[in-house]
C-alpha positions as CSV (number, residue, x, y, z in Angstrom):
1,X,9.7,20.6,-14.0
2,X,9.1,17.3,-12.6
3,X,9.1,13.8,-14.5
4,X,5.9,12.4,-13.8
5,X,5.4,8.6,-13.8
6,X,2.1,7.2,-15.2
7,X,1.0,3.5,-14.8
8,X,-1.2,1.9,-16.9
9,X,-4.4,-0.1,-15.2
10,X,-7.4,-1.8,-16.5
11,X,-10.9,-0.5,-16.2
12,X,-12.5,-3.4,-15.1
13,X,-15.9,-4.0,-13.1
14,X,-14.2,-7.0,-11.3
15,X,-12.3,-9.9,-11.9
16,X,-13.8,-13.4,-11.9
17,X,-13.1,-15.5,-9.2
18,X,-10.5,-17.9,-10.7
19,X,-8.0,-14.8,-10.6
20,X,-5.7,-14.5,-7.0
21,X,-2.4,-12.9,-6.9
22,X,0.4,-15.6,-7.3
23,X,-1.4,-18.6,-7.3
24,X,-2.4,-21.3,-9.9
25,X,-5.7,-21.7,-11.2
26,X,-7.3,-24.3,-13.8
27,X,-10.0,-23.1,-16.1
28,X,-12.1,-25.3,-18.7
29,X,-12.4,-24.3,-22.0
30,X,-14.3,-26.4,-24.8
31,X,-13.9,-29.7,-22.1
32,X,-10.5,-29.0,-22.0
33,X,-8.7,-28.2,-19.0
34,X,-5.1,-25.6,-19.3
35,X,-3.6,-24.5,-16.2
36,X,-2.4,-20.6,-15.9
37,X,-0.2,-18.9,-13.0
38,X,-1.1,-15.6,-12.3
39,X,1.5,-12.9,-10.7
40,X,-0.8,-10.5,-10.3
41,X,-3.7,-9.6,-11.2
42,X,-3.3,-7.4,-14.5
43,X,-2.3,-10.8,-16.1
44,X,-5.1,-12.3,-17.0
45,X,-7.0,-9.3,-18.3
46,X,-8.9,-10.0,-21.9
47,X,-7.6,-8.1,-25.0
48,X,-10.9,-6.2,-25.5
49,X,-9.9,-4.3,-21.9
50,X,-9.6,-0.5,-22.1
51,X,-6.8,1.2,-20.1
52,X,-6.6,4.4,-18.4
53,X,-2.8,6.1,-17.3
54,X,-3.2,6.8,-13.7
55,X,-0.1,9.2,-12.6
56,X,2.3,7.4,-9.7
57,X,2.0,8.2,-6.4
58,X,5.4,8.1,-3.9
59,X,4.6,8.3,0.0
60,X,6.7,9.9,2.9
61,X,5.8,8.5,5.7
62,X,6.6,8.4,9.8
63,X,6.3,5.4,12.1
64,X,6.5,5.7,15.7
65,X,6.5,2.8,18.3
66,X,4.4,3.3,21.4
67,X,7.6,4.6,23.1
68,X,7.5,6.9,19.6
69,X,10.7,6.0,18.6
70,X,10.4,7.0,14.8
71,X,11.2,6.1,11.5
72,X,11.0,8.3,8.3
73,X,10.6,5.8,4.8
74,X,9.3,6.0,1.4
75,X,7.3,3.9,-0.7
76,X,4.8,4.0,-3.6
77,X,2.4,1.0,-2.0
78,X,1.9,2.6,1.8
79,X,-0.8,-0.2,2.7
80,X,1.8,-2.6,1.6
81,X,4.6,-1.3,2.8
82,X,3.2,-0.4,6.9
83,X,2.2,-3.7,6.7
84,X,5.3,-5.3,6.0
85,X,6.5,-3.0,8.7
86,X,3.6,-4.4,11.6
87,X,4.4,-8.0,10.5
88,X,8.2,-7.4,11.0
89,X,8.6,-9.0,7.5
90,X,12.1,-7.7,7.0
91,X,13.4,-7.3,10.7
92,X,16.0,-4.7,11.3
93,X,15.4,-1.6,13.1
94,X,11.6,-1.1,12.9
95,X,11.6,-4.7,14.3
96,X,13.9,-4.4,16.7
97,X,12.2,-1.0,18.2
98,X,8.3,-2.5,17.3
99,X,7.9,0.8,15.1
100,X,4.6,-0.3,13.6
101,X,2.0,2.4,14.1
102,X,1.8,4.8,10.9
103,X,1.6,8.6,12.5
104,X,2.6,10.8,9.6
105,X,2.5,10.9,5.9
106,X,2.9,12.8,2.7
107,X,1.6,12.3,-1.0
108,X,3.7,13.1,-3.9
109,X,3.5,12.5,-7.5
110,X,7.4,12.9,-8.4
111,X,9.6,10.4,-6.8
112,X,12.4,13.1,-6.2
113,X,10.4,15.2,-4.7
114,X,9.9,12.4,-1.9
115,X,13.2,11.4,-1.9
116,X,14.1,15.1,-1.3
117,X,11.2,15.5,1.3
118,X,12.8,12.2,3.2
119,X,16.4,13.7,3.6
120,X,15.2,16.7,4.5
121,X,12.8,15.2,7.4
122,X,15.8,12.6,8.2
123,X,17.7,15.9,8.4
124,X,15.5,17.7,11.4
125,X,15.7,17.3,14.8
126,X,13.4,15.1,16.8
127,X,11.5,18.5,18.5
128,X,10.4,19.5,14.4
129,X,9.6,15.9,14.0
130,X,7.0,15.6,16.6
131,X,6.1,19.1,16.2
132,X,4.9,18.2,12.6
133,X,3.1,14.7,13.2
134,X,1.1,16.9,16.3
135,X,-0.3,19.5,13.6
136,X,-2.1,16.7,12.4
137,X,-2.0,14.0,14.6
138,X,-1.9,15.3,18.2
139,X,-2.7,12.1,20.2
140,X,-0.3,10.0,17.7
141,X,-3.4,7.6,16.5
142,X,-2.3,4.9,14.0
143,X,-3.2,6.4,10.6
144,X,-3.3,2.8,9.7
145,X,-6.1,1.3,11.9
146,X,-8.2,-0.8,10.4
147,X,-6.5,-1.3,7.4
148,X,-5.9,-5.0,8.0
149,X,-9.1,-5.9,9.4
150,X,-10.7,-9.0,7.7
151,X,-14.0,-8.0,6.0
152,X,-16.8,-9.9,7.0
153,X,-19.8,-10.1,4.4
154,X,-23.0,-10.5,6.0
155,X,-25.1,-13.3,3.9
156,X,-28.3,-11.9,2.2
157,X,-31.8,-12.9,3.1
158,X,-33.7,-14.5,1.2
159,X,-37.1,-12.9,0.4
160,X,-40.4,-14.7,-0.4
């Protein structure tokens, strides 16, 4: 039976806007003025928060360059992670063969059963890899596309 990994997150409507992910923010209280660095955002939650457990999810995923040379990972962030791999954050070979565009991937709540799914893909020959990113994805589009796209918030009108 697997060992499944819960993590706990707030229920929160939104966060207020003094709150970004590692920055430092003041904030006034009573005239006073205290200064508080936040890590990320689940640190400056107030104690009156309920918390649901949201079970872990672990990704097994397949990158292909636009020669589709491929690479097989695995992650529990995916948006994170392809984009650390289209940025070439950490070089090595996904930045060396430009191996940016997601094709392929799995969702799995144990971690060992993605770790055990990666080995065995890693283990395959090239014709069962492309043979299994074409059941799904036959033209190789970027699963990823549009992910990184800046929003852009259209103003409101204002009404007489």
């Amino acid at each position: 039976m697997p060992l499944h990994v819960y993590r706990k997150v707030p229920l929160l409507r939104s966060f207020g806007p003094q709150v970004r992910d590692d920055t430092i923010f003041a904030k006034s209280r009573n005239g006073k003025s205290t200064i508080n660095v936040v890590t990320h955002g689940t640190d400056s939650i107030p104690a009156n928060v309920q918390y649901a457990y949201v079970e872990k999810t672990y990704y097994v995923y397949i990158l292909s360059s636009q020669r589709r040379v491929l690479y097989i990972g695995i992650t529990s962030h995916i948006e994170h992670r392809v984009g650390q791999h289209k940025s070439h954050a950490f070089g090595g070979f996904t930045a060396k063969y430009n191996v940016t565009n997601l094709v392929y991937f799995e969702r799995y709540s144990s971690v060992g059963t993605a770790i055990r799914r990666e080995k065995e893909l890693k283990g395959w020959r090239r014709e069962k890899k492309i043979a299994l990113i074409e059941v799904d994805n036959l033209k190789w589009r970027d699963l990823s596309y549009g992910w990184y796209q800046p929003t852009r918030l259209i103003p409101l009108r204002k009404t007489s």
